[in-house]
N, C-alpha and C positions, 0 to 999 in steps of 0.2 A: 301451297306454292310459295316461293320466296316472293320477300319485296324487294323494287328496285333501286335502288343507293343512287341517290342523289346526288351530284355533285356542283360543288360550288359554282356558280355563272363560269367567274374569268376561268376555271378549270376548264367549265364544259368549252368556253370557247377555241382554247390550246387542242383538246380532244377531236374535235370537228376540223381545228387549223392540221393536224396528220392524219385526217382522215379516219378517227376510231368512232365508232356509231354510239352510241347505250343498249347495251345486253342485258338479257335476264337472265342475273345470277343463278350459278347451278354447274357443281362439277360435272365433265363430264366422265363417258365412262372409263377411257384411259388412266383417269385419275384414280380411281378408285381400283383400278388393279393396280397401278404402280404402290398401293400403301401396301401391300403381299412383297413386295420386292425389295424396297428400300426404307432404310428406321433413319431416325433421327439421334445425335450425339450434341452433348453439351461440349460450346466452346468456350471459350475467354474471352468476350468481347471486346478488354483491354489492347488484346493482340492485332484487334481488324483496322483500318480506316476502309469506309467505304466513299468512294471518292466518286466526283464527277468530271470526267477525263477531258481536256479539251481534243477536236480531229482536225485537223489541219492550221487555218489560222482561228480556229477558237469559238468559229458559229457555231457548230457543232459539239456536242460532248458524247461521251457513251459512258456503260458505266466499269470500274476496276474496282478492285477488294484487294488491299495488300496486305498480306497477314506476318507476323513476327516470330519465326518457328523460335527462338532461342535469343541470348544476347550475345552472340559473337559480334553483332555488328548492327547497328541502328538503320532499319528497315526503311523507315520514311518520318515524317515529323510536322507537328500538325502546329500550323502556328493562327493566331485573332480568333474571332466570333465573329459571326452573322455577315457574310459568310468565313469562314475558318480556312485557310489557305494549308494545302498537303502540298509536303516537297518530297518526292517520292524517290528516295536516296539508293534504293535498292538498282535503278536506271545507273548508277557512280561505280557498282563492283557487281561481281561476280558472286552472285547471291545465292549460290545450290546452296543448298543445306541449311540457310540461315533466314529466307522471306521465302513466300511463295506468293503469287499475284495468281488474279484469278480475272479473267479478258474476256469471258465471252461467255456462251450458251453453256461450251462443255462445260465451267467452270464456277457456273450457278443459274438457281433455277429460282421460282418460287412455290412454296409448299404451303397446305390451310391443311393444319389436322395433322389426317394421315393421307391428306391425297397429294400426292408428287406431280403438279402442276408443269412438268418442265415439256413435255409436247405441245400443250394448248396456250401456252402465254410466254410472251418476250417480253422482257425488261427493257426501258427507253428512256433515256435522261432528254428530257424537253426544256429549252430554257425559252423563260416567258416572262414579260416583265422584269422588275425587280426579284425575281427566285430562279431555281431550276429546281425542277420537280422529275423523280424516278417517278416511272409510272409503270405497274402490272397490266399491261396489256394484251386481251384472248386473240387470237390469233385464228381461231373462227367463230361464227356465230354459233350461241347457245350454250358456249361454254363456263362464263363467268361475267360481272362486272371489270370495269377499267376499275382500279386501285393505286391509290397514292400510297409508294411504299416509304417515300423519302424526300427529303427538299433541303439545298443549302441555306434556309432563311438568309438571302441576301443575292445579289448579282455577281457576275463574274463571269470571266471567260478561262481563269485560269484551272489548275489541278484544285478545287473544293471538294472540302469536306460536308458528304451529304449524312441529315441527321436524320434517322429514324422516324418514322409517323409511331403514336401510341399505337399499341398492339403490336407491333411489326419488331422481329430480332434476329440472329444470327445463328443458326444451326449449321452442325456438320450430316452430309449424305453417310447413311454407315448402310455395310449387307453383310449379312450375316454376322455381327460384332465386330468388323473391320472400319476404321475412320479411312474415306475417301477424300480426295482431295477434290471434292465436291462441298460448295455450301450454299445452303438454303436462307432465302428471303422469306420468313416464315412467319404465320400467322396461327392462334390456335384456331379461330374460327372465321369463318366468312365474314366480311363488314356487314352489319345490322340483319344478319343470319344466323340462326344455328345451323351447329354439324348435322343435327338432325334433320332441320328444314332442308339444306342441300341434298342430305341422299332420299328425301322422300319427293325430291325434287328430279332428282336423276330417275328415282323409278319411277313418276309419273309418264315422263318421256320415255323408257323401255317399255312400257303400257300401254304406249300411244304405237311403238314401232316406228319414233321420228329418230331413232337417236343417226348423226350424221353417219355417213357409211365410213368418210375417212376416221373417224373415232373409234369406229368397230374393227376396222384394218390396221390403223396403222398403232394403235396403243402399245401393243408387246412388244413392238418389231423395233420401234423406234426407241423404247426405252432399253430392250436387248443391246441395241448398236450405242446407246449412251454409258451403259457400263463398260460396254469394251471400252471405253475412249476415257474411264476416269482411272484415277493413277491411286495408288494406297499412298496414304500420306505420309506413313513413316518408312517409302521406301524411295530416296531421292533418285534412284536410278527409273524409278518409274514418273517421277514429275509430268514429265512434258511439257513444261514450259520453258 
């Protein structure tokens, strides 16, 4: 069985202040069907900022990903350190064809491996103290640990540039050799887990006959109705954004 990842005090306090509990890591089964459905593509990291968005007057953030299809026109522009301030230009013109932004669930997920995590965890930029922290968060019990995918080293309320946690990078969603205009918050492997450990983690629960019912129900169904909803990237007529 996996072990449980630990997380630092002032994290676990932030965790508990939105209500997220500590889980016992371990994909579950949805996961492991979506790796049959969807692959992974190499991007340009160059191309990305991933940003931490402010919502209204700026308590709040969520998170966006502006990507640089081309140099017709300077997408966004990343200015200081700790934290690094995004001025996201692509909001000034009429960007088809030259940015793409990517705002919500349809438009990225997180991924460990080969398991496409985008049913059972929601991404959530939490700002705490002096940082804001993106955090991988399961979305029911017995799916996975909480995960720090991201943090702007430093405070703010404005558009920040969130940096990477080690292990963690940028993949594009691909099906069948096609690039989706889906990208992955991606991990090769579980934090202080093997891939291994995980799936002899999931079949000790299919052995047990605990696995949740909404995991057995809704895994296909939900990732079915998230393909229809992603756009191929090199076809701007199908963007949707």
């Amino acid at each position: 069985m996996l072990r449980s990842v630990l997380l630092p005090t002032p994290l676990a306090v932030v965790l508990a202040a939105v209500g997220v509990s500590a889980l016992v890591p371990g994909p579950a089964l949805q996961a492991v069907r979506a790796s049959s459905l969807f692959q992974t593509a190499e991007l340009d990291p160059g191309n990305f900022a991933v940003v931490a968005a402010p919502i209204g007057n700026g308590e709040r953030a969520q998170l966006n990903i502006y990507e640089q299809l081309n140099d017709r026109q300077t997408c966004f522009a990343v200015n200081g350190s700790q934290p690094a301030l995004v001025e996201p230009l692509l909001a000034t013109f009429d960007f088809t064809g030259i940015c793409s932004r990517y705002l919500d669930a349809n438009g990225y997920s997180v991924r460990i491996g080969d398991s496409d995590l985008a049913p059972g965890y929601r991404l959530s930029v939490v700002r705490f103290s002096d940082d804001n922290l993106l955090l991988a968060v399961p979305t029911r019990s017995g799916i996975g640990p909480e995960m720090v995918v991201a943090r702007t080293n430093g405070p703010g309320t404005d558009y920040l540039k969130l940096v990477l946690e080690p292990g963690w990078q940028l993949k594009r969603r691909a099906y069948n050799g096609r690039n989706l205009g889906h990208v992955y918050l991606y991990r090769d492997s579980w934090p202080g887990a093997s891939p291994t450990a995980a799936v002899e983690a999931l079949m000790d629960v299919e052995a047990d006959g605990q696995m949740p019912a909404a995991a057995a129900e809704e895994g296909p169904v939900e990732l079915d109705v998230q393909l229809g909803s992603d756009a191929l990237i090199n076809d701007p007529g199908l963007r949707g954004f």
